[in-house]
Each structure stands twice: as structure tokens, then as C-alpha cells.
C-alpha positions in Angstrom: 78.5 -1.5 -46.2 74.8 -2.2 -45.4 73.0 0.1 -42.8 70.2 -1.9 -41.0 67.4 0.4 -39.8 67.1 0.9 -36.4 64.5 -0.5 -33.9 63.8 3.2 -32.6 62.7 3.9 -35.6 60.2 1.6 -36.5 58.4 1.9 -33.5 58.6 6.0 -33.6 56.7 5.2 -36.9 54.2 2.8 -35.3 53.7 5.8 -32.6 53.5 8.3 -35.4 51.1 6.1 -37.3 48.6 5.4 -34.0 48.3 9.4 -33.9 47.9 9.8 -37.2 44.7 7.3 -37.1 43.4 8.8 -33.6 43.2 12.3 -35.7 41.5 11.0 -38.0 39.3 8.8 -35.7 38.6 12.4 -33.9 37.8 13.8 -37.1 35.2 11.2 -37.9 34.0 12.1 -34.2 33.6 15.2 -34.9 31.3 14.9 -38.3 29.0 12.8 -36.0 28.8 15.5 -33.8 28.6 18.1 -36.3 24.8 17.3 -37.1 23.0 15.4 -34.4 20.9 18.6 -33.5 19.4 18.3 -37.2 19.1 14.6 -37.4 17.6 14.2 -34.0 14.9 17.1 -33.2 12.7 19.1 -35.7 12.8 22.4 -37.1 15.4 24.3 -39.5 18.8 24.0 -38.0 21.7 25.3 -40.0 23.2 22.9 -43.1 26.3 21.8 -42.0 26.2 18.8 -44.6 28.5 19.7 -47.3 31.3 20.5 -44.1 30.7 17.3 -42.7 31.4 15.6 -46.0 34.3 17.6 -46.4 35.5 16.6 -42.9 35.1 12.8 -44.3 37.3 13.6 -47.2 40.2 15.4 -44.7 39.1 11.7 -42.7 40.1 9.5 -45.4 43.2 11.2 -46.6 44.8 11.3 -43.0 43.6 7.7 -43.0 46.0 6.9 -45.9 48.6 8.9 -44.0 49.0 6.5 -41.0 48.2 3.5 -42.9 51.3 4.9 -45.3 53.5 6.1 -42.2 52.3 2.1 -40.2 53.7 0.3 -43.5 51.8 -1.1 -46.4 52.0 -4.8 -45.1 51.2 -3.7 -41.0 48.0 -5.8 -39.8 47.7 -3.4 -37.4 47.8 -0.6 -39.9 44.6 -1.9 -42.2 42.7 -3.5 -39.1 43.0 0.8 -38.2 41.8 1.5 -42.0 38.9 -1.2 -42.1 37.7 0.5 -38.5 37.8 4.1 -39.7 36.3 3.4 -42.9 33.2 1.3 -41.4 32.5 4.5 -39.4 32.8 7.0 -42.4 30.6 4.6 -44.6 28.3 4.8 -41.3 28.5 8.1 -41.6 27.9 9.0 -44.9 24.3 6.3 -44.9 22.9 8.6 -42.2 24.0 11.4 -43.7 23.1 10.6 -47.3 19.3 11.6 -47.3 20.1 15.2 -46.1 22.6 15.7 -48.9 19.9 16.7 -51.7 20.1 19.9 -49.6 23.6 20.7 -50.5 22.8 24.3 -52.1 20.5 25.3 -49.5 21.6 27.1 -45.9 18.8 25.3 -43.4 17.5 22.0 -43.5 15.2 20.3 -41.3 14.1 16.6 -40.6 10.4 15.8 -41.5 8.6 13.0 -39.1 8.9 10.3 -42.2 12.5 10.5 -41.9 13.1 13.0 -45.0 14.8 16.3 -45.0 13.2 19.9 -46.0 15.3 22.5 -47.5 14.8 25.9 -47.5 17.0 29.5 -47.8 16.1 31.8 -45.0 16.4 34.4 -47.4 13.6 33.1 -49.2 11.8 33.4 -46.1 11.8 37.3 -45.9 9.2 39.6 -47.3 
């Protein structure tokens, strides 16, 4: 006898599968959010690089999640993936010249554009 899969259940999976990709949309949000105060004004501000990169990572792997949960062969499902990855590659080119400072605990943005690093502890005496 051969069991046909019910409607319900594919579109629980397309529901599943829009969450899935609004997380990781929200994730993505987040990394932007995570260093606007050191890309946008000067001084040392705290290096939260190396978390935001990591916050891509957890981005990409939930990604693959809904794009696995939406089916291999959903339009919808890649058109989600080709979205989500434009805005981590977008994040990862204005995020890329700061990531030289990935050892050091403050960074700040120069007027050229370029990033300083620097260990507060280095600055005691």
C-alpha cells in the first residue's frame, strides 16, 4: 500500500522553513548591529569582530537548515538563501578591514577608512 504525504505537512514545513530563514535573517541583523558604533564614529570601542563573524557562521548554518527543511528543489527556498547570503557577503566586505584586529580587545576607525588596534592593557603604566 502506498502512503501519500499529506498536504498539512508540506506546508507545516514551508512554515517551519520561513522561520527558520527569518532567524537567520535576524541573526544577520544583529551582526550589523553589533558594530556600527565602531564603524561609524571614532575612538577605541570594544572588538566585537571575531563575535560577529561567528554570528555569520551560526547565519549560514541555520540558513542551510531552512533551505534543507523548504526542500532542495523549492524556488522559494534558494531565492531565501541567495537573499541571506548577499547580506552576509555584505557583511563580511565592511567588516573585512577591521578583522586584522582579531587578537586585540579595542579597535578604532582611523579618518582613511583603516582600523587601529590596541590592548587596553597595554595602555596601563
Amino acid at each position: 500500500m502506498k502512503v501519500t504525504p499529506e498536504p498539512h505537512g508540506r506546508a507545516t514545513r514551508g512554515c517551519t522553513a520561513a522561520l527558520v530563514f527569518g532567524c537567520a535573517a535576524l541573526v544577520v541583523l544583529i551582526s550589523f548591529m553589533g558594530t556600527t558604533e565602531m564603524e561609524r564614529f571614532p575612538g577605541l570601542r570594544e572588538n566585537r569582530g571575531p563575535l560577529i563573524v561567528y554570528l555569520l557562521g551560526f547565519a549560514a548554518l541555520v540558513t542551510v537548515g531552512g533551505l534543507a527543511l523548504s526542500g532542495w528543489r523549492s524556488r522559494g527556498g534558494w531565492a531565501a538563501v541567495a537573499c541571506l547570503g548577499a547580506l552576509m557577503a555584505l557583511r563580511m566586505w565592511t567588516l573585512a578591514p577591521a578583522l586584522h584586529c582579531w587578537s586585540y580587545d579595542s579597535v578604532g576607525r582611523n579618518d582613511d577608512g583603516s582600523y587601529s588596534c590596541l590592548n587596553r592593557g597595554d595602555m596601563r603604566v
